[in-house]
GUGU-278741 format. One record per residue (C-alpha): x, y, z. Coordinates in nm, 4 decimals. Example, Ala and Ser with C-alpha at 12.3 -4.5 7.8 and 13.67 -1.06 7.14 Angstrom:
<east:1.2300; north:-0.4500; up:0.7800>
<east:1.3670; north:-0.1060; up:0.7140>
***
This chain:
<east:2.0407; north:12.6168; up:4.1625>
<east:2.2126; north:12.9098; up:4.1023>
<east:2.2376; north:13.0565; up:3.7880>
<east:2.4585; north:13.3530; up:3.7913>
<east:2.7469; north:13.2654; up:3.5713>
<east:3.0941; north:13.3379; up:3.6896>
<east:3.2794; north:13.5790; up:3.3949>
<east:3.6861; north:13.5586; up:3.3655>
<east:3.7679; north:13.9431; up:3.2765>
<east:4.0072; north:13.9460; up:2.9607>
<east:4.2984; north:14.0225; up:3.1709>
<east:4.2214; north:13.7364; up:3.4281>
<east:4.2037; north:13.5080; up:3.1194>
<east:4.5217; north:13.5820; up:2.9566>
<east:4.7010; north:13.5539; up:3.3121>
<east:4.5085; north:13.2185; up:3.3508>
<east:4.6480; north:13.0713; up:2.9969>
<east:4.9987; north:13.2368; up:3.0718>
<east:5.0461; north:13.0061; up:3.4139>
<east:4.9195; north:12.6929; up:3.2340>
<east:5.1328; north:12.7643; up:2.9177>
<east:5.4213; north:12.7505; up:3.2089>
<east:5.3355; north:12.4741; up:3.3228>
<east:5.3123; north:12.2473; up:2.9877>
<east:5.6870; north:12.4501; up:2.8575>
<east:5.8474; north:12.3351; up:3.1483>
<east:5.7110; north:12.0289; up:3.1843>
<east:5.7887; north:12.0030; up:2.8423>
<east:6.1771; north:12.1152; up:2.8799>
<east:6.2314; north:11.8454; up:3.1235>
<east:6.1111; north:11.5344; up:2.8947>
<east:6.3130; north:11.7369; up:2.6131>
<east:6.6074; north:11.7338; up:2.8452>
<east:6.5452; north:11.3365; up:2.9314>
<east:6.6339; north:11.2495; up:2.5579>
<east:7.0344; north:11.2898; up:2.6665>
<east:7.0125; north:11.1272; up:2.9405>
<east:6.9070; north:10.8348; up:2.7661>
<east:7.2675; north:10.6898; up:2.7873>
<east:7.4815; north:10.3312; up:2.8379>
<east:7.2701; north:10.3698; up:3.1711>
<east:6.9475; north:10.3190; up:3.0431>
<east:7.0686; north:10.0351; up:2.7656>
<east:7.2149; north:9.8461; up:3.0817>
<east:6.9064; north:9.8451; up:3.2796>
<east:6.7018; north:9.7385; up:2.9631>
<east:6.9367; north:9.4147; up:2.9612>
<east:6.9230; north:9.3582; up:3.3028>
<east:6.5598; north:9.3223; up:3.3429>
<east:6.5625; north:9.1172; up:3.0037>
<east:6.7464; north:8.8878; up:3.1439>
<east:6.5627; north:8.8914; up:3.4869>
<east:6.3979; north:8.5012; up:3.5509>
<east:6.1622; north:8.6651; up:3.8283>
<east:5.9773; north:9.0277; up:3.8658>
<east:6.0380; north:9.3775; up:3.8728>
<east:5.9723; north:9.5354; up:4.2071>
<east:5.9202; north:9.8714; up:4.2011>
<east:5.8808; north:10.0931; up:4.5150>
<east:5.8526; north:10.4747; up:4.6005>
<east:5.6721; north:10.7009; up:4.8087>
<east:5.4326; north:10.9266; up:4.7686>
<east:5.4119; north:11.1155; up:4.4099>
<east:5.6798; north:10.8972; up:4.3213>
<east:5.4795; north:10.5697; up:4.4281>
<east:5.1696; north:10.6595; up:4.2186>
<east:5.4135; north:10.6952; up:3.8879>
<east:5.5892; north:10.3691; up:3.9806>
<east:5.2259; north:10.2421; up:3.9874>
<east:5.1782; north:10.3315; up:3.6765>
<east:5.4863; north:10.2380; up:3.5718>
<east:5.4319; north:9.8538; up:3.6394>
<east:5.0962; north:9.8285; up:3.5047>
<east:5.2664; north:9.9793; up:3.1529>
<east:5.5299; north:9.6661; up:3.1903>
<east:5.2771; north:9.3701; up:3.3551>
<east:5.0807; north:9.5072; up:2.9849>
<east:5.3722; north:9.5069; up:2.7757>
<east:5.5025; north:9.1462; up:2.8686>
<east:5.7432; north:9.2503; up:3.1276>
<east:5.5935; north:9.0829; up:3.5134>
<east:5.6444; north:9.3876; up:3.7319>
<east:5.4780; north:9.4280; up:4.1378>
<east:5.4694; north:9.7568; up:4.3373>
<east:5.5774; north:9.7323; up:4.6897>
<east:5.5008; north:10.0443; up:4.9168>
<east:5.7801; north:10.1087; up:5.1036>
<east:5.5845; north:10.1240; up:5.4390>
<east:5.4316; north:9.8018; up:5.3888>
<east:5.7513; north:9.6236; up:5.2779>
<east:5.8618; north:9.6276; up:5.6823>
<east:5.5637; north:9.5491; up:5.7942>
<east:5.6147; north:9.1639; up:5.5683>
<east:5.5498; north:9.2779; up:5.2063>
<east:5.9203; north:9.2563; up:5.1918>
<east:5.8377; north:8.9059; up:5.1655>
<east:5.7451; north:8.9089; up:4.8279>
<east:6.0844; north:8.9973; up:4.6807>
<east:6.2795; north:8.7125; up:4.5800>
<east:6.6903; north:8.6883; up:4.4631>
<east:6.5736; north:8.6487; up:4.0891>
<east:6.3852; north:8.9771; up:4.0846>
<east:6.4940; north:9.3427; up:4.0100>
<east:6.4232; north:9.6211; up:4.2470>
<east:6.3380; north:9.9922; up:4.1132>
<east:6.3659; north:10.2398; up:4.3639>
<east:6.2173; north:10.5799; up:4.2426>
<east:6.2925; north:10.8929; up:4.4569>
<east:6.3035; north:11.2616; up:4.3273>
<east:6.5916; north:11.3422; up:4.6145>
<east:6.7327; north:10.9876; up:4.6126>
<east:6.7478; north:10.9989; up:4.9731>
<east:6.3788; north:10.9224; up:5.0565>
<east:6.3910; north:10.7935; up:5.4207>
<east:6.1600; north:10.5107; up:5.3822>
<east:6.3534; north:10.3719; up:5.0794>
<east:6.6907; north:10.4387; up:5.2477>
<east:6.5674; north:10.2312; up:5.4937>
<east:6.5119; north:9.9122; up:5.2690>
<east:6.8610; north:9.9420; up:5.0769>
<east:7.0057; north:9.6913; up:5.3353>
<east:6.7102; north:9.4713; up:5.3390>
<east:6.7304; north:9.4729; up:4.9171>
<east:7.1003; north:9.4118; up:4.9731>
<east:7.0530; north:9.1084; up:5.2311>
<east:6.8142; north:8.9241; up:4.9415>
<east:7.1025; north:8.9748; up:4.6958>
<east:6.8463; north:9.1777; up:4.4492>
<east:7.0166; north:9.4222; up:4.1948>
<east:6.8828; north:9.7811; up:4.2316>
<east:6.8077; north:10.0074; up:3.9415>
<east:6.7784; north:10.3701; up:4.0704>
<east:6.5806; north:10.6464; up:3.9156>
<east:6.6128; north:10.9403; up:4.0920>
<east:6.7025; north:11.3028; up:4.0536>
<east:7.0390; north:11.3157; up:4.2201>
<east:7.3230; north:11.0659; up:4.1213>
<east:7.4992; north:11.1430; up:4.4625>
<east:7.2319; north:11.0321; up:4.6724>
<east:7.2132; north:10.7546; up:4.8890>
<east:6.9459; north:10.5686; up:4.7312>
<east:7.1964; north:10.6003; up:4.3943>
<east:7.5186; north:10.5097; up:4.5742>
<east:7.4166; north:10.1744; up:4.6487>
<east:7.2848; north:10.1061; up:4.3289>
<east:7.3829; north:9.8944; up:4.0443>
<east:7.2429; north:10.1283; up:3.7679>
<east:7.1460; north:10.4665; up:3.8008>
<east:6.8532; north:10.6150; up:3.5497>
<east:6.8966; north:11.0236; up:3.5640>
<east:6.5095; north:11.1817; up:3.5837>
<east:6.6880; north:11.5542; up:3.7525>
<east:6.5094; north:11.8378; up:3.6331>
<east:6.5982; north:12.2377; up:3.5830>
<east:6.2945; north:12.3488; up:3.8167>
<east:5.9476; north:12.1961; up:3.9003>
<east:5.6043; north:12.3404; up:3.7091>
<east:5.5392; north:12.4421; up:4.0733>
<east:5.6336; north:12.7510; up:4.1317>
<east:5.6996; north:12.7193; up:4.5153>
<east:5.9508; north:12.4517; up:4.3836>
<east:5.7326; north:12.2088; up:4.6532>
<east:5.5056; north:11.9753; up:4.4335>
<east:5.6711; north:11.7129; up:4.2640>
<east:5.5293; north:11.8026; up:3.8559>
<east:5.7977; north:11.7972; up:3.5908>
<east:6.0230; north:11.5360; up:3.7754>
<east:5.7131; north:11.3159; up:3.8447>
<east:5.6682; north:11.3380; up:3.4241>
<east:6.0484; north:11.3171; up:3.3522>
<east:5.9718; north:10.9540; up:3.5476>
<east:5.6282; north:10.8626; up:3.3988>
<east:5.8345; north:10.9379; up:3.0167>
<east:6.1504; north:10.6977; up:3.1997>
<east:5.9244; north:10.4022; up:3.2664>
<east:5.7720; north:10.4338; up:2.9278>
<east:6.0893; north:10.4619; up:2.7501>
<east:6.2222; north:10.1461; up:2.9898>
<east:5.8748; north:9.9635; up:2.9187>
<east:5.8460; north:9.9782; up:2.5027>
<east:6.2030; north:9.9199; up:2.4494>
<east:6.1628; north:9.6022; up:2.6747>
<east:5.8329; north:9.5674; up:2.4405>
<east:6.0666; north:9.5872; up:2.0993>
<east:6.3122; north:9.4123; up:2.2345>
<east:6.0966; north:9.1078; up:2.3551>
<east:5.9522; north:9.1244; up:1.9997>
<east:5.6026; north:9.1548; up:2.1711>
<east:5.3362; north:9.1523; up:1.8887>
<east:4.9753; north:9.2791; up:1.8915>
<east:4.8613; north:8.9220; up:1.9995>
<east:5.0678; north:8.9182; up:2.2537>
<east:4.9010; north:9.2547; up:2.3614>
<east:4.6070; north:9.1321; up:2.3165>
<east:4.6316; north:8.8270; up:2.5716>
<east:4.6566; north:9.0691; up:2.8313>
<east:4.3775; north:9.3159; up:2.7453>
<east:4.0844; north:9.0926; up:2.6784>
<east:3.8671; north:9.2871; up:2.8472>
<east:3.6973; north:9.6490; up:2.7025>
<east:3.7255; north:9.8006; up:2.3679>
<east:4.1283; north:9.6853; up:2.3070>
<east:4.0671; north:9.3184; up:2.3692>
<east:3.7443; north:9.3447; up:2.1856>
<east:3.9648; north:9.4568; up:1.8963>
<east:4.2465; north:9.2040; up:1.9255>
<east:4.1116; north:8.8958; up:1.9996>
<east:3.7340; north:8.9089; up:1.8500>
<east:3.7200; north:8.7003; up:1.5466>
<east:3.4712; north:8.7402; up:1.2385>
<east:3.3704; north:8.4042; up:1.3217>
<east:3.2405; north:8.4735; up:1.5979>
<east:3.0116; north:8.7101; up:1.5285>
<east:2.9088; north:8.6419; up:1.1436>
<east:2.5579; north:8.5056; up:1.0877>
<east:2.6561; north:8.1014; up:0.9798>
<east:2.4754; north:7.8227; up:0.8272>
<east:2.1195; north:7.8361; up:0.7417>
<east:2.0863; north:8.2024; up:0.8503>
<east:2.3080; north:8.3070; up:0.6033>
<east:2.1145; north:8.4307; up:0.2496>
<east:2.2784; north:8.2451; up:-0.0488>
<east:2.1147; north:8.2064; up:-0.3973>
<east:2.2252; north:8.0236; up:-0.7432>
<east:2.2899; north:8.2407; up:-1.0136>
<east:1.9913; north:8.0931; up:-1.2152>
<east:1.7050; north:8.1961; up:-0.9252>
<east:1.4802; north:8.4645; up:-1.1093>
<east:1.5252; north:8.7730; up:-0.9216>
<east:1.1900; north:8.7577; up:-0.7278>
<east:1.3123; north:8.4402; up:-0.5252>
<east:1.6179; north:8.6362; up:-0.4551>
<east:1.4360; north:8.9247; up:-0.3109>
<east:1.2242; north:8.6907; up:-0.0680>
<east:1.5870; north:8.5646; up:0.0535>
<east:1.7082; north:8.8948; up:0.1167>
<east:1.4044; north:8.9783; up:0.2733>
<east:1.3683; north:8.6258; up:0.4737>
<east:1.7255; north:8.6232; up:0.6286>
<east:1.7028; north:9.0243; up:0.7098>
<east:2.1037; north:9.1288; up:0.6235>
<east:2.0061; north:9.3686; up:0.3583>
<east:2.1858; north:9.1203; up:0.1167>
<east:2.2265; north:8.7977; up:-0.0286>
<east:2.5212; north:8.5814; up:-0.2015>
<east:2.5177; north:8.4864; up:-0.5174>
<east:2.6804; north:8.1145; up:-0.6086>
<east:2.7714; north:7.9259; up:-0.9311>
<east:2.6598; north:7.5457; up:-1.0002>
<east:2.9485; north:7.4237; up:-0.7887>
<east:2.8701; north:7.6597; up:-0.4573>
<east:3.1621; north:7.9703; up:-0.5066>
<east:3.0839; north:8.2937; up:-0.4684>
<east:3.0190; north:8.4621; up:-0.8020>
<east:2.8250; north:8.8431; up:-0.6847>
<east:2.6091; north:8.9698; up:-0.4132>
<east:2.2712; north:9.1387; up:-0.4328>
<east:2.2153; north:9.3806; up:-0.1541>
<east:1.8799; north:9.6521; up:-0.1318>
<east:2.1334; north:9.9188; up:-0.2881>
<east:2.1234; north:9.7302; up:-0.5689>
<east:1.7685; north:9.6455; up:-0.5904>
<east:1.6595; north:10.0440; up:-0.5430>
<east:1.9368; north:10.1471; up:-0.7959>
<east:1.7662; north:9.8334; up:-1.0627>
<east:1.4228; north:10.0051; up:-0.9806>
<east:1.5453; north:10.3641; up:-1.1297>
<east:1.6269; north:10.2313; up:-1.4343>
<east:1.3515; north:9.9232; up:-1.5182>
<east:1.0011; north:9.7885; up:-1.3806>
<east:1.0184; north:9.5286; up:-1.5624>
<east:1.1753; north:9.2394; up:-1.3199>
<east:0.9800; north:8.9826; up:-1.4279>
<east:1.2487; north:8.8054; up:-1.6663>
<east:1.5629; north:8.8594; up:-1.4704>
<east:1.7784; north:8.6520; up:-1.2586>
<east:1.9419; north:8.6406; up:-1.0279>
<east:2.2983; north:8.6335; up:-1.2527>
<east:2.1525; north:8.9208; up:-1.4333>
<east:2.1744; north:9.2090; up:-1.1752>
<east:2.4219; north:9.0918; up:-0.9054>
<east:2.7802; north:9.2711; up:-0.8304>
<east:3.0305; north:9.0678; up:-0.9220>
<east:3.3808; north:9.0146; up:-0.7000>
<east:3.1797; north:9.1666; up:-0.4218>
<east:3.4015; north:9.2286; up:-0.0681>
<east:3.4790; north:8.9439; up:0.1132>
<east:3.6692; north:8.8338; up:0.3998>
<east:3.7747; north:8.5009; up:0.5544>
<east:3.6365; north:8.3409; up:0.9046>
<east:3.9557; north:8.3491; up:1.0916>
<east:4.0437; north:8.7080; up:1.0247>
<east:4.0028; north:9.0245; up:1.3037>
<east:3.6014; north:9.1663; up:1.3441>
<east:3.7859; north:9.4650; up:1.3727>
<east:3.9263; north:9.4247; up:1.0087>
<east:3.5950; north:9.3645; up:0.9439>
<east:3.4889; north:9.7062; up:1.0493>
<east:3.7786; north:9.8634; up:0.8795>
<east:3.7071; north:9.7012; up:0.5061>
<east:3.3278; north:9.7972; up:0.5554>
<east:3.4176; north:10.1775; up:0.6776>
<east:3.6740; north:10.1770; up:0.3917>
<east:3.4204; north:10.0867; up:0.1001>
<east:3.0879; north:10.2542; up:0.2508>
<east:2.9377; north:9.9090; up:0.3043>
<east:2.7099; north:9.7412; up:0.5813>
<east:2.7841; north:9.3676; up:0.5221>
<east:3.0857; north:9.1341; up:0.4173>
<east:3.0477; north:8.7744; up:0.3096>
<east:3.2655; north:8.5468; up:0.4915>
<east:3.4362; north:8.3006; up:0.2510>
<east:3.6739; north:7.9802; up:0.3152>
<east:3.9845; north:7.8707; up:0.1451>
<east:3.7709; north:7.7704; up:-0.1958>
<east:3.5961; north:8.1165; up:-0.2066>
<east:3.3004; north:7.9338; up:-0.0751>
<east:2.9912; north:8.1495; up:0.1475>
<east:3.0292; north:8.0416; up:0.4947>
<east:2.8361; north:8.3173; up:0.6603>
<east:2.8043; north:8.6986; up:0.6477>
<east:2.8790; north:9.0007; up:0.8818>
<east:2.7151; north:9.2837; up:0.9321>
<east:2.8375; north:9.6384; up:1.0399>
<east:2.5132; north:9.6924; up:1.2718>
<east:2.6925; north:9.3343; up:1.4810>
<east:2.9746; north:9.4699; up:1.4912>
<east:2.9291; north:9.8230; up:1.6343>
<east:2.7010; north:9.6440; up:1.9070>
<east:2.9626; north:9.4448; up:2.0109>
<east:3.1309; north:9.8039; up:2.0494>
<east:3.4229; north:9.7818; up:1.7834>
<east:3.3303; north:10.1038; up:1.6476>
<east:3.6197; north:10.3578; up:1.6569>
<east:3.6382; north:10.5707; up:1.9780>
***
């Protein structure tokens, strides 16, 4: 392994931060300049693939195909059904997944992309409206279209004016913009989110329930309020959740006793012999009910600097507990 070190002189690094500080301000100008271009345009397309009873196809080569990628796995997440179809593979019988009821994007930075040209009569033979977003309202790609989304930019980040960069992110920011308003509009909600991410840390925090991963029925520690203290100990100590509820005569919760409490009762008295239970628990501890988010869960015990919740029903009644160390193995910790 080598271990000389390669050393930027200051000038070199200035230059360096210069060109990317380009690169982000005119990248940067171009989704500025998008805002006004948000017009009747863009409201029409939004309808139109509302009111679309199949899929939106969208198709572009090259740089322009990997943001229209991107671009329908935003929508398929957002609760609008979107496909790519590569324009090379559409004449080769890909074409064959494009139906009348569907809505074809086209994305192309000159709007006269060969291969996309090319299918414009084939779109036009399945009857399928076109939405263009492209970079030149004259094109050909934009003359036969039924809506025509503006992505043109002032120059590219690329200063031999060859690599698509700013137009590729004036596109990326015009399939987001298409994708949340369809979101807003659908009145898509966090569940509905959540339905299609239940996989990984997001559907972990949609879908997980405290139910699911509180300790239930025997396993969770619960004492009367009349137990002398000692018995409660043993129960925090048998069930091993650092805690234990505390219940009246008729089984609601009334405190909870955790080992905080028991080291704070220990600075002030030895002399445990004569109390209860009743006598040194926290009353109104936190509490939370079985049906609610593990990831609220996680919030409430971050919020009050606490490792367990008990889990109550409808009649403030102990069902189970949960406990933070659960619920960061299960990987709902904040990332």
């Amino acid at each position: 392994m080598n271990n000389e070190q390669t050393t930027v002189s200051s000038v070199d690094s200035v230059d360096i931060i210069d060109r990317g500080r380009r690169v982000v301000e005119i990248e940067s100008k171009a989704i500025q300049n998008l805002v006004n271009k948000i017009d009747e345009s863009f409201a029409q397309a939004v309808e139109m693939i509302l009111n679309c009873k199949g899929r939106v196809v969208v198709t572009g080569m090259g740089k322009s195909g990997i943001v229209g990628k991107k671009i329908v796995a935003t929508m398929n997440s957002t609760g609008t059904p979107a496909i790519y179809l590569h324009p090379s593979d559409a004449v080769h019988g890909d074409l064959g997944m494009v139906r009348s009821e569907d809505i074809v994007i086209c994305i192309s930075k000159s709007g006269n992309t060969e291969e996309i040209v090319n299918l414009i009569p084939l779109f036009k033979r399945i009857d399928v409206p076109i939405i263009a977003i492209v970079g030149n309202e004259e094109s050909k790609i934009a003359q036969h279209a039924q809506i025509i989304l503006d992505i043109s930019v002032e120059q590219e980040a690329c200063t031999l004016d060859l690599a698509p960069t700013a137009s590729t992110t004036a596109t990326l920011v015009m399939g987001d913009a298409l994708a949340v308003t369809l979101l807003e509009k659908r009145n898509f909600t966090q569940e509905d989110f959540a339905k299609f991410h239940p996989g990984g840390h997001i559907g972990k925090r949609l879908l997980l329930k405290v139910r699911e991963m509180m300790i239930k029925g025997n396993a969770t520690p619960v004492v009367d309020e009349a137990v002398s203290l000692k018995d409660a100990i043993i129960e925090i100590t048998t069930k091993r959740l650092g805690a234990t509820c505390i219940v009246n005569n008729v089984g609601e919760l009334s405190g909870i006793i955790t080992d905080g409490d028991l080291r704070r009762l220990l600075g002030r008295t030895l002399n445990l012999d004569s109390l209860t239970a009743a006598d040194v628990m926290t009353k109104n501890p936190k509490t939370i009910g079985p049906d609610a988010l593990a990831a609220t869960a996680m919030q409430q015990m971050e919020m009050y600097s606490i490792t367990q919740l008990v889990v109550v029903d409808g009649e403030n009644k102990p069902v189970g507990m949960i406990h933070l160390h659960d619920l960061v193995k299960a990987g709902l910790a904040q990332r």
